[in-house]
mmCIF file of the N, C-alpha and C atoms, coordinates in Angstrom:
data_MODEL
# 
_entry.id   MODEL 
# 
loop_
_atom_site.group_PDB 
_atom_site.id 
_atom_site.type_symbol 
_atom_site.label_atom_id 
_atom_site.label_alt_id 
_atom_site.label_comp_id 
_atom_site.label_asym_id 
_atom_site.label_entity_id 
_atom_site.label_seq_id 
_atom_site.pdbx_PDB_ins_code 
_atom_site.Cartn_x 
_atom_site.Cartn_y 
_atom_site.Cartn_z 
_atom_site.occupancy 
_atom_site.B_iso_or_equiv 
_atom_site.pdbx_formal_charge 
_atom_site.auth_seq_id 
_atom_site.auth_comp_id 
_atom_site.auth_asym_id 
_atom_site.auth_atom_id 
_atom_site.pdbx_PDB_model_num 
ATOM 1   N N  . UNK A 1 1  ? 0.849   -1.171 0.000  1.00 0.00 ? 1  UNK A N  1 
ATOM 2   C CA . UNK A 1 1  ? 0.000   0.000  0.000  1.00 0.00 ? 1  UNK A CA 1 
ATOM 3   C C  . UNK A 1 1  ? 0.894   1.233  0.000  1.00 0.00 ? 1  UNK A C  1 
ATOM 4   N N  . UNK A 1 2  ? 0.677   2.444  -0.916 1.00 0.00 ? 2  UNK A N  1 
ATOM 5   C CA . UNK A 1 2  ? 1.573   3.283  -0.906 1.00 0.00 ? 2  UNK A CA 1 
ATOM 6   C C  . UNK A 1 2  ? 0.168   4.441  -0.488 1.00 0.00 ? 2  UNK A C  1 
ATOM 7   N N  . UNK A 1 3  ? 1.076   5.807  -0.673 1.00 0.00 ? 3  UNK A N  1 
ATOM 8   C CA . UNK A 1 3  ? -0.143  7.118  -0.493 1.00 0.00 ? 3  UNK A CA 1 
ATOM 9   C C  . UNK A 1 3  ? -0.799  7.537  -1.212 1.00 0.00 ? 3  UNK A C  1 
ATOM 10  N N  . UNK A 1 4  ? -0.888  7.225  -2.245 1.00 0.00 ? 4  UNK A N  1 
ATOM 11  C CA . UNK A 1 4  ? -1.791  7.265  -3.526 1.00 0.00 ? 4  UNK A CA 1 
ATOM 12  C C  . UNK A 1 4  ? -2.635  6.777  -3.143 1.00 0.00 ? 4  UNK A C  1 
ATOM 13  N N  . UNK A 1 5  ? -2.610  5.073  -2.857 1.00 0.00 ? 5  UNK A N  1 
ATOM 14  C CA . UNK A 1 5  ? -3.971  4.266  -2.845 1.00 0.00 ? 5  UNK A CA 1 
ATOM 15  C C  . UNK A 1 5  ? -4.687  4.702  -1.240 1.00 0.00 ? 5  UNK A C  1 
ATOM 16  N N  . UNK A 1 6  ? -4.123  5.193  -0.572 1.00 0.00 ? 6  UNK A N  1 
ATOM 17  C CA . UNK A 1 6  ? -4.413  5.181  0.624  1.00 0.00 ? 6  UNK A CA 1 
ATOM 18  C C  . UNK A 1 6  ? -5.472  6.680  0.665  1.00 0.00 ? 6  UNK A C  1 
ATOM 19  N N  . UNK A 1 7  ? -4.964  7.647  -0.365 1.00 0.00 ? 7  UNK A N  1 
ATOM 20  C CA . UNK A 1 7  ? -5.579  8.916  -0.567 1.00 0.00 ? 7  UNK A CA 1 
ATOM 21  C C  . UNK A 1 7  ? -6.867  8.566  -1.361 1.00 0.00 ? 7  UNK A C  1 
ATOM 22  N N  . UNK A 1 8  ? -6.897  7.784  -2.416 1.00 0.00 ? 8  UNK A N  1 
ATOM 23  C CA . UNK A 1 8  ? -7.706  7.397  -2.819 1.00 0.00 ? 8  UNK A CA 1 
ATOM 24  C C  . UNK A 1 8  ? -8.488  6.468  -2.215 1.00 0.00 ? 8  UNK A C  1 
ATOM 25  N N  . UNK A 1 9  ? -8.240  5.857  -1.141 1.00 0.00 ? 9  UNK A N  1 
ATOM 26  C CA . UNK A 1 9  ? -9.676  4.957  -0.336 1.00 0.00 ? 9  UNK A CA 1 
ATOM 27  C C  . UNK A 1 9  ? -10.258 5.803  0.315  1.00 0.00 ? 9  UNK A C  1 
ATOM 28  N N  . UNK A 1 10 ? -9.419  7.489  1.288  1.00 0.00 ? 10 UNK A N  1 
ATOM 29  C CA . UNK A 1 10 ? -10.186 7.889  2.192  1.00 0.00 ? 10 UNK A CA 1 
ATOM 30  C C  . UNK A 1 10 ? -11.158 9.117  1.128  1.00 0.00 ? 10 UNK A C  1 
ATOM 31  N N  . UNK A 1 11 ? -10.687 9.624  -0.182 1.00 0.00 ? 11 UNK A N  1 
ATOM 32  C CA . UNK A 1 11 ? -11.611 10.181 -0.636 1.00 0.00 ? 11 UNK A CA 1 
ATOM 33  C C  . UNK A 1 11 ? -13.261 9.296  -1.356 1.00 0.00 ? 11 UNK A C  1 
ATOM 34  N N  . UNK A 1 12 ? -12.761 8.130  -0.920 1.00 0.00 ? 12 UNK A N  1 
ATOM 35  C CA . UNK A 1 12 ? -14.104 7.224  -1.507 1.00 0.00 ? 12 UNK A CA 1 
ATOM 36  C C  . UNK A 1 12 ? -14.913 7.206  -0.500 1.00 0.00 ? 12 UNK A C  1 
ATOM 37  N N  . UNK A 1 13 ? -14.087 7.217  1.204  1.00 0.00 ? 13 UNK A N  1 
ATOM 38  C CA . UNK A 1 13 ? -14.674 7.160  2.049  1.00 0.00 ? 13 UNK A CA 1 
ATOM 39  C C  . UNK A 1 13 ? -16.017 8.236  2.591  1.00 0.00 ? 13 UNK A C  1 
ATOM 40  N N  . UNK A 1 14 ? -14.680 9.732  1.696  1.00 0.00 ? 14 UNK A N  1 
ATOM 41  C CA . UNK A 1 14 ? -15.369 10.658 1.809  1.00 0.00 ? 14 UNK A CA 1 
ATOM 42  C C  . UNK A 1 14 ? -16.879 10.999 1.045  1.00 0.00 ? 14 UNK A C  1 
ATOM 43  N N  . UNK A 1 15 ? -16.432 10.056 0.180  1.00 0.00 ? 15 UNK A N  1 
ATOM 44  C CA . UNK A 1 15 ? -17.772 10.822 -1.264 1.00 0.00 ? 15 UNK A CA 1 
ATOM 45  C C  . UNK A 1 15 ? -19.201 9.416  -1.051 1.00 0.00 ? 15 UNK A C  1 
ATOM 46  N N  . UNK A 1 16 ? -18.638 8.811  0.184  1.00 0.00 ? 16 UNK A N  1 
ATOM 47  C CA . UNK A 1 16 ? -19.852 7.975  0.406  1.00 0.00 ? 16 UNK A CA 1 
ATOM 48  C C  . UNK A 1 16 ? -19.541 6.853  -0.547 1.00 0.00 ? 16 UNK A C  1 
ATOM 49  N N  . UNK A 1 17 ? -18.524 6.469  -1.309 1.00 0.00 ? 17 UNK A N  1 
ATOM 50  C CA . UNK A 1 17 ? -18.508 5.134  -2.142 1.00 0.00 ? 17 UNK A CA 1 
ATOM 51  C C  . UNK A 1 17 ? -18.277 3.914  -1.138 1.00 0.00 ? 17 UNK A C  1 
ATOM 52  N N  . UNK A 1 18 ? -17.545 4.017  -0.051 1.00 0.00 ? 18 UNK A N  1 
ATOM 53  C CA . UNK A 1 18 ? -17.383 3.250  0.708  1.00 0.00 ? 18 UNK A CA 1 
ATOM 54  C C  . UNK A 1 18 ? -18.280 3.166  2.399  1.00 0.00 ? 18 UNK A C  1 
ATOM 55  N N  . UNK A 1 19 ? -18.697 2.473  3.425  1.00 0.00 ? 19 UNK A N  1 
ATOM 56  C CA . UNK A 1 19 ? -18.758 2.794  4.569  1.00 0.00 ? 19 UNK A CA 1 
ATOM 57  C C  . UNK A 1 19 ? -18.021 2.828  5.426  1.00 0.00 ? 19 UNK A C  1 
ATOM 58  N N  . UNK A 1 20 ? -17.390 1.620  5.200  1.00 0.00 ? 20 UNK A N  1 
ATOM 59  C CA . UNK A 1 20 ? -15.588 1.862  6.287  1.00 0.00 ? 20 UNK A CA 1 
ATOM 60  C C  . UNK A 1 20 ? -14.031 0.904  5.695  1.00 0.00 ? 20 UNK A C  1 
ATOM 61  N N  . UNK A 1 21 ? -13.791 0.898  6.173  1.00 0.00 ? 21 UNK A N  1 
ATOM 62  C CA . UNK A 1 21 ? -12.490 0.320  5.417  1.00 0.00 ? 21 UNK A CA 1 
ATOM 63  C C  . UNK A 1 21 ? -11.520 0.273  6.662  1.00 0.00 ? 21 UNK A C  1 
ATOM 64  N N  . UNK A 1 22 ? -10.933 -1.655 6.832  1.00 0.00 ? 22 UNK A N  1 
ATOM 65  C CA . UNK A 1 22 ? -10.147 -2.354 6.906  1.00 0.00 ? 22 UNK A CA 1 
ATOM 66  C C  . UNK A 1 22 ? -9.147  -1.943 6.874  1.00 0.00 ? 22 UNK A C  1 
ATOM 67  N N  . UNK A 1 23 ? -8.465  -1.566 8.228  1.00 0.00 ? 23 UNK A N  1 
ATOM 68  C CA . UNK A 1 23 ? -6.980  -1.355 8.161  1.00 0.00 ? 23 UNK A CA 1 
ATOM 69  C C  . UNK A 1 23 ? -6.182  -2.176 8.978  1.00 0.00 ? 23 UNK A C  1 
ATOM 70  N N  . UNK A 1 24 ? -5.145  -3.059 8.112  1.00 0.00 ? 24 UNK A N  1 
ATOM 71  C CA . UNK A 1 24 ? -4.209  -4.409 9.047  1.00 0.00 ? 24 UNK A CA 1 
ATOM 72  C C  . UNK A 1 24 ? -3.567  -3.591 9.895  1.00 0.00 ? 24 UNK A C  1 
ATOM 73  N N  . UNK A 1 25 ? -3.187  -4.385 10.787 1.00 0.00 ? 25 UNK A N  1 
ATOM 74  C CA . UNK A 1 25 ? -1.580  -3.591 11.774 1.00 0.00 ? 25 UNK A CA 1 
ATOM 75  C C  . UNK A 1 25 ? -0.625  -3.015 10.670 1.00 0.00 ? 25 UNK A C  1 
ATOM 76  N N  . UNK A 1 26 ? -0.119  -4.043 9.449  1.00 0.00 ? 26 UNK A N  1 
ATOM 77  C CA . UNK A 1 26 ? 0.997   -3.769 8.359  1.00 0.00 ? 26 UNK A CA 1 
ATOM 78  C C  . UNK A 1 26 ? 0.593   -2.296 8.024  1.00 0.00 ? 26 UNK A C  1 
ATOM 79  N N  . UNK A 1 27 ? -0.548  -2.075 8.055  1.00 0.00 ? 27 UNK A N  1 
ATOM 80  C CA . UNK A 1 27 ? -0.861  -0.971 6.897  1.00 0.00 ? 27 UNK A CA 1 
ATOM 81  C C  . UNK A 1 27 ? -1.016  0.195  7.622  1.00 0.00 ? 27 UNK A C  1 
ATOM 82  N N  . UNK A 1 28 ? -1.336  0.356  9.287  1.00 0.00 ? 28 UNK A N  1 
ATOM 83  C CA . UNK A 1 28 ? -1.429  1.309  9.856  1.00 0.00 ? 28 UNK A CA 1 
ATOM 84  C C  . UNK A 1 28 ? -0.432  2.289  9.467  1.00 0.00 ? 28 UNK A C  1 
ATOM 85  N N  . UNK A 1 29 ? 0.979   2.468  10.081 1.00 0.00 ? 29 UNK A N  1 
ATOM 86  C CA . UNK A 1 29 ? 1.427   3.326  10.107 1.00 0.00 ? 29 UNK A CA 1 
ATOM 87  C C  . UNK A 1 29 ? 1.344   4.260  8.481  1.00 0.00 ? 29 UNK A C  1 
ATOM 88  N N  . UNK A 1 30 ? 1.603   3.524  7.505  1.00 0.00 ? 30 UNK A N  1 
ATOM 89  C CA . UNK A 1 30 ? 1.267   4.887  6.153  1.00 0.00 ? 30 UNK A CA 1 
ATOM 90  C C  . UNK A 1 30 ? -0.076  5.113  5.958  1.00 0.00 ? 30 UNK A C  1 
ATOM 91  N N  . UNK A 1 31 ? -1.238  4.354  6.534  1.00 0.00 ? 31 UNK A N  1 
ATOM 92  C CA . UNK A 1 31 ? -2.452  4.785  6.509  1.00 0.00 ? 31 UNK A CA 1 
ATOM 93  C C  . UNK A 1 31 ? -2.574  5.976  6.885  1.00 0.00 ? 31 UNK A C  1 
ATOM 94  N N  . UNK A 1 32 ? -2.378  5.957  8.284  1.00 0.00 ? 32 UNK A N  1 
ATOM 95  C CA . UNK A 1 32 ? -2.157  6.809  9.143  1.00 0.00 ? 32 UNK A CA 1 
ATOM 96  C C  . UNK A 1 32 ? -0.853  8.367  8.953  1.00 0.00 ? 32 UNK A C  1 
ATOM 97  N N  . UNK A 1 33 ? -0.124  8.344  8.376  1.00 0.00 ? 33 UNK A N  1 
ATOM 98  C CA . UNK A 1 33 ? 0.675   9.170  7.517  1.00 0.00 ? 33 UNK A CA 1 
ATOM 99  C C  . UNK A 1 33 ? 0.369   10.135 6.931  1.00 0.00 ? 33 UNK A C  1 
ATOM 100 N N  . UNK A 1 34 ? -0.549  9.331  5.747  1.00 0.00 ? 34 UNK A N  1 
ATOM 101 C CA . UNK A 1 34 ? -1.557  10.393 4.715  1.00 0.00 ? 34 UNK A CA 1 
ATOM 102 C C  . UNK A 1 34 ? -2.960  10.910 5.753  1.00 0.00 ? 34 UNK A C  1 
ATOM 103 N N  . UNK A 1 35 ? -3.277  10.283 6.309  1.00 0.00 ? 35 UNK A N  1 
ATOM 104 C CA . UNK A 1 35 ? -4.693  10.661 7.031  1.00 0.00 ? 35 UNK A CA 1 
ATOM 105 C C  . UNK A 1 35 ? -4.039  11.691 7.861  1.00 0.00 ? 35 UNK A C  1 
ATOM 106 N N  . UNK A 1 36 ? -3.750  11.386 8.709  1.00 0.00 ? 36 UNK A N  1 
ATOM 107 C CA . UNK A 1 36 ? -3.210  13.478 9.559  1.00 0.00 ? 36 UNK A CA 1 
ATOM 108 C C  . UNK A 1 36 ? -2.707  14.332 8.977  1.00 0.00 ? 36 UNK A C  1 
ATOM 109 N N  . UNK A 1 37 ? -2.418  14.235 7.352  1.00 0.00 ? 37 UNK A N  1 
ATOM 110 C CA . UNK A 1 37 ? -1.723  15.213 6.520  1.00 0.00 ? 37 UNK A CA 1 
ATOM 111 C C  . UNK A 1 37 ? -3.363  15.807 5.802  1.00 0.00 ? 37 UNK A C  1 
ATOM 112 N N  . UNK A 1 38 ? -4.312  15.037 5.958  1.00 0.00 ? 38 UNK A N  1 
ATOM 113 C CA . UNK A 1 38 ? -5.246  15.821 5.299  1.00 0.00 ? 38 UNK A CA 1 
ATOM 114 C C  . UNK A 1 38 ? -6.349  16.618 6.548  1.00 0.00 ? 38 UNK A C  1 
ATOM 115 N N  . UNK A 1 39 ? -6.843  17.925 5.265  1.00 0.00 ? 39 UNK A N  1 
ATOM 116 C CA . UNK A 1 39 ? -7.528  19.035 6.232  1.00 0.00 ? 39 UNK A CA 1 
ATOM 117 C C  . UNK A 1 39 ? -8.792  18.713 7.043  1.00 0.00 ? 39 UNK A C  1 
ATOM 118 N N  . UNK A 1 40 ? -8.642  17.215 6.032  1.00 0.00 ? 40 UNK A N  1 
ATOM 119 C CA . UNK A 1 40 ? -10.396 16.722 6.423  1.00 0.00 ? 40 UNK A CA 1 
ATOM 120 C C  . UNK A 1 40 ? -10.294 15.466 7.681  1.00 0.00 ? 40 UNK A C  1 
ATOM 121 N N  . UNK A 1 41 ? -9.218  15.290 8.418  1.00 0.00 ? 41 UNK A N  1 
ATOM 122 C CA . UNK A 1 41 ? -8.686  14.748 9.246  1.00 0.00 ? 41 UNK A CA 1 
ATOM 123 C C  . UNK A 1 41 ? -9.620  14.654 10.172 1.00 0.00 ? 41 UNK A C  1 
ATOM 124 N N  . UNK A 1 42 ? -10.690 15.177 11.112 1.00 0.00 ? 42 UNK A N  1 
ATOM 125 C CA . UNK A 1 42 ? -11.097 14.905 11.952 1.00 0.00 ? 42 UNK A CA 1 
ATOM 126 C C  . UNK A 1 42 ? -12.425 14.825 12.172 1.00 0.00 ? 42 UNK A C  1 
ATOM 127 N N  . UNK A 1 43 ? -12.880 14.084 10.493 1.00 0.00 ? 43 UNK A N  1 
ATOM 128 C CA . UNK A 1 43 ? -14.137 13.669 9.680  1.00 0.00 ? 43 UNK A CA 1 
ATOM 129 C C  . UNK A 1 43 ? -13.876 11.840 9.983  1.00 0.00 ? 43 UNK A C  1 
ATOM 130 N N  . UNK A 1 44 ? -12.478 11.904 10.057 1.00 0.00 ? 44 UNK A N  1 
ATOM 131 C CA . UNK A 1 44 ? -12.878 9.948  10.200 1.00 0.00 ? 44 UNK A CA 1 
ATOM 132 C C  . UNK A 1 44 ? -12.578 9.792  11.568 1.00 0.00 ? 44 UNK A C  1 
ATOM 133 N N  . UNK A 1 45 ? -13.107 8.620  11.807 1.00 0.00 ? 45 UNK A N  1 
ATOM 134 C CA . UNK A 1 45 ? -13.134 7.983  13.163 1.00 0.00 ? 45 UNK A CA 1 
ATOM 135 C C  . UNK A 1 45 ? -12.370 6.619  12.694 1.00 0.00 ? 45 UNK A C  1 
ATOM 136 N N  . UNK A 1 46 ? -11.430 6.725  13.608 1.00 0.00 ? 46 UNK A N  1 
ATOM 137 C CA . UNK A 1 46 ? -10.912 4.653  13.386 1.00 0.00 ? 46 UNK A CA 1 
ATOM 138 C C  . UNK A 1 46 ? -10.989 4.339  15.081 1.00 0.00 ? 46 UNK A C  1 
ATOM 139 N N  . UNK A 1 47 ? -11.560 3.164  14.730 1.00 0.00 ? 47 UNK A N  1 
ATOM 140 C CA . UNK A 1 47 ? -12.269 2.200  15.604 1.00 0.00 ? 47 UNK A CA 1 
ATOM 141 C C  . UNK A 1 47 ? -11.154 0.764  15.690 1.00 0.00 ? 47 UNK A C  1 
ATOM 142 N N  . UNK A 1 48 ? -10.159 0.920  16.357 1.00 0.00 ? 48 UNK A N  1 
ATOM 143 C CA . UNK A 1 48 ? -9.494  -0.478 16.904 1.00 0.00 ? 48 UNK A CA 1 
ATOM 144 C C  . UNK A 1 48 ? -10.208 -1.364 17.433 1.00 0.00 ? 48 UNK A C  1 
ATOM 145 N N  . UNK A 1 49 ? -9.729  -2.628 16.896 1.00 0.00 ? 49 UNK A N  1 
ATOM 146 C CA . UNK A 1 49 ? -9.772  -3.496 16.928 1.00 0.00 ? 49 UNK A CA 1 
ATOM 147 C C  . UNK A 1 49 ? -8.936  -4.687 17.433 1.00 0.00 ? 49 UNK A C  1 
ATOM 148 N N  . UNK A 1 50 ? -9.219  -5.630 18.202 1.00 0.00 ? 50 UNK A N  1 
ATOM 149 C CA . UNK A 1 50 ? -8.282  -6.587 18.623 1.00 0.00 ? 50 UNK A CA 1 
ATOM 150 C C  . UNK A 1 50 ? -7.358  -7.241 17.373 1.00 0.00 ? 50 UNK A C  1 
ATOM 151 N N  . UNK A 1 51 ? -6.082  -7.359 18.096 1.00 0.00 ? 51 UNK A N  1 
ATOM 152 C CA . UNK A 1 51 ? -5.041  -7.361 16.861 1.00 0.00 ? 51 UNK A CA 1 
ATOM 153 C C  . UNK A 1 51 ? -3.993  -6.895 15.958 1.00 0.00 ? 51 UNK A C  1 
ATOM 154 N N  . UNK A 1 52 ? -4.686  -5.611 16.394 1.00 0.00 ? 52 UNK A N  1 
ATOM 155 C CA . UNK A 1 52 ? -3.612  -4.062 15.913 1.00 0.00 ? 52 UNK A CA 1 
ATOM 156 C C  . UNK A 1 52 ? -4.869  -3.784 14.693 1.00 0.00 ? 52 UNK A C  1 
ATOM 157 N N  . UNK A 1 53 ? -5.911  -4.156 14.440 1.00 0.00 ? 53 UNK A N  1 
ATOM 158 C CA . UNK A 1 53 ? -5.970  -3.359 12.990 1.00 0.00 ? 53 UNK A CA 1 
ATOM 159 C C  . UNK A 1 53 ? -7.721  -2.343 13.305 1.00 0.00 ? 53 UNK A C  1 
ATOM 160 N N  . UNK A 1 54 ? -7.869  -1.482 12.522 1.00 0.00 ? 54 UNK A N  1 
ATOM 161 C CA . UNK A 1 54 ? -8.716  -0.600 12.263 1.00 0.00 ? 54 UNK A CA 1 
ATOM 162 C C  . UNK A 1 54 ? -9.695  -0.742 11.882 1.00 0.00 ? 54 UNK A C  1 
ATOM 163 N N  . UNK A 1 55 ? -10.628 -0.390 11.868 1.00 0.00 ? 55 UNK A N  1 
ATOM 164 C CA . UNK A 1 55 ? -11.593 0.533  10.828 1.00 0.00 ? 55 UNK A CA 1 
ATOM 165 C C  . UNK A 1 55 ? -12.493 1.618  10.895 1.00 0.00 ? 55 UNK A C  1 
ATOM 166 N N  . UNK A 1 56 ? -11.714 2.226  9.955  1.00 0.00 ? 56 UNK A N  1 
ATOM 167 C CA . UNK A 1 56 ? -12.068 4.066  9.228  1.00 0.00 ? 56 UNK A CA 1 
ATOM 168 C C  . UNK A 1 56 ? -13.600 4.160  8.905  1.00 0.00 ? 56 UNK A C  1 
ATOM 169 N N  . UNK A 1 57 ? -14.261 5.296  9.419  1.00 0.00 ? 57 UNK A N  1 
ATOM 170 C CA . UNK A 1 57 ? -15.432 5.060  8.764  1.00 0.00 ? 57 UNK A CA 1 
ATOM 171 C C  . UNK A 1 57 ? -15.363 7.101  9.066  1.00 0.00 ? 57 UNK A C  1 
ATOM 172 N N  . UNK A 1 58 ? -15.829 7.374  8.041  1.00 0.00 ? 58 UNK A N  1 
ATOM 173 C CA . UNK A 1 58 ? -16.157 8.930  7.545  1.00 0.00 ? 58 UNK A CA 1 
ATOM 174 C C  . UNK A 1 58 ? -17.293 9.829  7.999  1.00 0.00 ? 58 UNK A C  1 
ATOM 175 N N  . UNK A 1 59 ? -17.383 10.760 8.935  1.00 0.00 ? 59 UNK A N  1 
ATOM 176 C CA . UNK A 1 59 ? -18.642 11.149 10.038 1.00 0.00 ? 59 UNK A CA 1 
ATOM 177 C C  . UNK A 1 59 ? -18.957 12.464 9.263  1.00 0.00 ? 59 UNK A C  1 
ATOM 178 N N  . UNK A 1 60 ? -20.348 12.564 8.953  1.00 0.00 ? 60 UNK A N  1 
ATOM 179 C CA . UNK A 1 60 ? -20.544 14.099 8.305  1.00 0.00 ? 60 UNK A CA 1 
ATOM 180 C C  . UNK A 1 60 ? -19.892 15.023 9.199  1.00 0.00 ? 60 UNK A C  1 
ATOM 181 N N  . UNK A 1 61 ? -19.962 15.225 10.562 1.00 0.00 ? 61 UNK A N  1 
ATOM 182 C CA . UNK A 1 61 ? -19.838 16.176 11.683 1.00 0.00 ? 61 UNK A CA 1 
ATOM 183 C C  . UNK A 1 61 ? -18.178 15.850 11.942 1.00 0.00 ? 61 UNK A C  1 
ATOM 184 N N  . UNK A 1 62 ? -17.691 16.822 11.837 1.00 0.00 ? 62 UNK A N  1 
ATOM 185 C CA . UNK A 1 62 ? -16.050 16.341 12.380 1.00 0.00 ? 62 UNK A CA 1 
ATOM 186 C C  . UNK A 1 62 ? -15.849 16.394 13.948 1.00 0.00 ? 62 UNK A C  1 
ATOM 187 N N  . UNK A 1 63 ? -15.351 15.418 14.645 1.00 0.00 ? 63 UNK A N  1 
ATOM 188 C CA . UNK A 1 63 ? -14.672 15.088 16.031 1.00 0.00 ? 63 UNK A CA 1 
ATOM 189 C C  . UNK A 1 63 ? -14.604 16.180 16.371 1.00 0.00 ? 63 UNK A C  1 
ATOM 190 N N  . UNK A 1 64 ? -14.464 16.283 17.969 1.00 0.00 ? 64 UNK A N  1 
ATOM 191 C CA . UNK A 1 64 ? -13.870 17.945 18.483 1.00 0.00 ? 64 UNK A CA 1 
ATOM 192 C C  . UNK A 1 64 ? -12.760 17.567 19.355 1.00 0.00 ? 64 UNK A C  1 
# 
C-alpha cells in the first residue's frame, strides 16, 4: 500500500462510495501518515480493533 492508494480509499470514504475500510496492523502506520496530513482529518473515526488493525469510517460532523 503506498499514499496514492491510501488517498484514494479515504476520498471514496469521503464521497460515500465506501462505509468503512479495513486497516491491518501492516498498513497502519502509512495509513495513518496520509490521514493526519489531510484538512479533512477529523471527519474519520478509526475504531481499533483486537489485533492491531482498524476501521475508518467517515462522520458528516467532524470530532472535536
Amino acid at each position: 500500500m503506498d499514499g496514492q492508494t491510501v488517498t484514494e480509499i479515504l476520498d471514496q470514504l469521503r464521497d460515500g462510495e465506501l462505509n468503512e475500510y479495513h486497516v491491518t496492523k501492516e498498513q497502519f502506520l502509512i495509513f495513518r501518515e496520509v490521514l493526519v496530513n489531510r484538512e479533512d482529518f477529523k471527519h474519520f473515526r478509526g475504531i481499533a480493533k483486537q489485533g492491531g488493525s482498524v476501521i475508518y469510517r467517515y462522520l458528516n460532523e467532524p470530532r472535536s
